[in-house]
N, C-alpha and C positions, 0 to 999 in steps of 0.2 A: 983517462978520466974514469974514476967510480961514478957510475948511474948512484942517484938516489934511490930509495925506498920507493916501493910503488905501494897503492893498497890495500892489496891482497897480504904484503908483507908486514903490514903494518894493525895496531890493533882497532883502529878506525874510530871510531863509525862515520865509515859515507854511506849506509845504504840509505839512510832517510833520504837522504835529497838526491842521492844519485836513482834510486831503485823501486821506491814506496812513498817521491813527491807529495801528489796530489792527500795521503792519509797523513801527514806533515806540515799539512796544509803551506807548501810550495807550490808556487807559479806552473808546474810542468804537468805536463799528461803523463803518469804511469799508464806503459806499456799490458804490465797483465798486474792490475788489481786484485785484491781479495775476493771480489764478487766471479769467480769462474762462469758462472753459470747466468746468464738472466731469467727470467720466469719463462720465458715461450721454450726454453731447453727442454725435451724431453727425458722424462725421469723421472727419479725420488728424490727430490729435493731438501737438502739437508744443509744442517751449520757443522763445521767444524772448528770447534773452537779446545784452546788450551793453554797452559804457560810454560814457559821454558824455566829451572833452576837451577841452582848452584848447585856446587859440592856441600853446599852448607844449609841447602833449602830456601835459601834467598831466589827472589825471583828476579831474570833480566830483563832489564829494561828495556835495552838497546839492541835488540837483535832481529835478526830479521829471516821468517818462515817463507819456505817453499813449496807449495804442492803440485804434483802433479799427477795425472791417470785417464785413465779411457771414459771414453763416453758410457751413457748407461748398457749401453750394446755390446763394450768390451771392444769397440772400434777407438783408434788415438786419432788427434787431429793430426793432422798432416800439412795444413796449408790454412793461412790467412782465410781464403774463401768459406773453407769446410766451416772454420769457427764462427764468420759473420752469417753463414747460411743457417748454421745450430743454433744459434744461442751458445756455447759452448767452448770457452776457449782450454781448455785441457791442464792451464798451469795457470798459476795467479801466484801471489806475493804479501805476504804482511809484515810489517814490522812491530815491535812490541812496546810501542812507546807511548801510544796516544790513549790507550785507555786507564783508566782509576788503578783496576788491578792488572797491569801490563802482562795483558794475555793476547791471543789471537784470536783471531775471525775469518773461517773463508763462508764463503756461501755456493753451494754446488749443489752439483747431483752425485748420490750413488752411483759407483762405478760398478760396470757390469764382468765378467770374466775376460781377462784379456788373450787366456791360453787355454786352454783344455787340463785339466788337473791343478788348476790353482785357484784360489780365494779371491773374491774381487778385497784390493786393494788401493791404496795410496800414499804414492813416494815422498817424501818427506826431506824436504833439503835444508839444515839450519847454518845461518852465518853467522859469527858472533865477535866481539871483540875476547880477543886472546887467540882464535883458532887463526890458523895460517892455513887450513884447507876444512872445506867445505864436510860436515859432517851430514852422514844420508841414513835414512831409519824408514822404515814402513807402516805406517796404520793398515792395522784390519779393524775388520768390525765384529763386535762382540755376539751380533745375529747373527753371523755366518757360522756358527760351529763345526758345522760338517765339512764345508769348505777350507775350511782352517786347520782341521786336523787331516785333511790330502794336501796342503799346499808347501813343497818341496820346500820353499825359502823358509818358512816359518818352522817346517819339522828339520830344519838343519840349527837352529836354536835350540841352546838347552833346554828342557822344558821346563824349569824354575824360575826361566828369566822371559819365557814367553808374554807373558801375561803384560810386559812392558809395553810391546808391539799393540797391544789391544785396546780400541776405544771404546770407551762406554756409552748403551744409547742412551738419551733421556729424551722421555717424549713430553714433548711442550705443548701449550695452547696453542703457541706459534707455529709449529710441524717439530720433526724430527732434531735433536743436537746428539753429536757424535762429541766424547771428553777428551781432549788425547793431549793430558801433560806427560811435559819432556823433561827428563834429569839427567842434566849431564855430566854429570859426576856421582859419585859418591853410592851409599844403600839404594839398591834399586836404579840406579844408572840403568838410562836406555839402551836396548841393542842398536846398535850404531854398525854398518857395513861396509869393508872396505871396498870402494869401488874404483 
């Protein structure tokens, strides 16, 4: 007997109700929400917000953002306890369906250095209908310059296409927003990383 089609094989979308519930407004508890951070986190607390596009500059409706990175200290979480002790759960999830302009929202802190010679950043995980495997990209931050220009990962990119990798800050009445649209296709396509 041929197994059916599972998920992953297929162009979906279950992540709303399987993965990003509760912003779907589904009955279930998401496990790590777009809010990473609560307010008692220690840090610089920040929005990361952005949309994902076509090859044709259309924007996806349905797809659904990953972040993750170190605490302000450049420490990762490690264990359930570490996160409910911090405020800080290290990874969160959004999907890109619920808003007007079907963009994204996390709310965290600035990540602090995770290594000695690199840039504080944040890992970027996108699911989507059409991909059969998880596409991964990094946010830096457009403050870090000097950081940015020693950090290995970022200086093994071409430098024309750099600039994809990098969020823009906008400082708001609210606090801090970091811009980081994603294209995944086409003029100006994101670096994307095979992992």
């Amino acid at each position: 007997m041929t197994p059916g089609q599972t998920p992953s094989q297929t162009v979906g979308p279950f992540f709303a109700y399987g993965l990003t519930a509760e912003q779907y407004g589904y009955p279930f508890t998401s496990l790590f929400p777009p809010r990473v951070a609560e307010p008692r986190a220690r840090g610089e607390h920040i929005r990361v917000t952005g949309r994902l596009f076509d090859g044709e500059g259309k924007t996806i409706p349905d797809a659904m953002v990953e972040i993750a990175h170190v605490d302000a200290e450049g420490r990762p979480v490690t264990s359930r306890d570490t996160a409910v002790a911090s405020g800080f759960r290290g990874f969160g999830r959004c999907g890109t369906g619920t808003s007007a302009d079907q963009s994204f929202e996390f709310h965290t802190i600035k990540p602090g250095v995770a290594a000695p010679g690199t840039a504080p950043h944040i890992n970027v995980i996108v699911t989507m209908r059409g991909l059969l495997v998880h596409a991964f990209t990094r946010l830096y931050f457009e403050d870090e310059a000097a950081a940015n220009a020693a950090d290995p990962v970022l200086a093994s990119v071409p430098a024309e296409r750099r600039a994809t990798l990098i969020a823009k800050r906008i400082a708001l009445p609210e606090g801090v927003e970091y811009r980081f649209d994603i294209q995944m296709q086409g003029p100006n396509e994101t670096v994307f990383f095979d992992l």
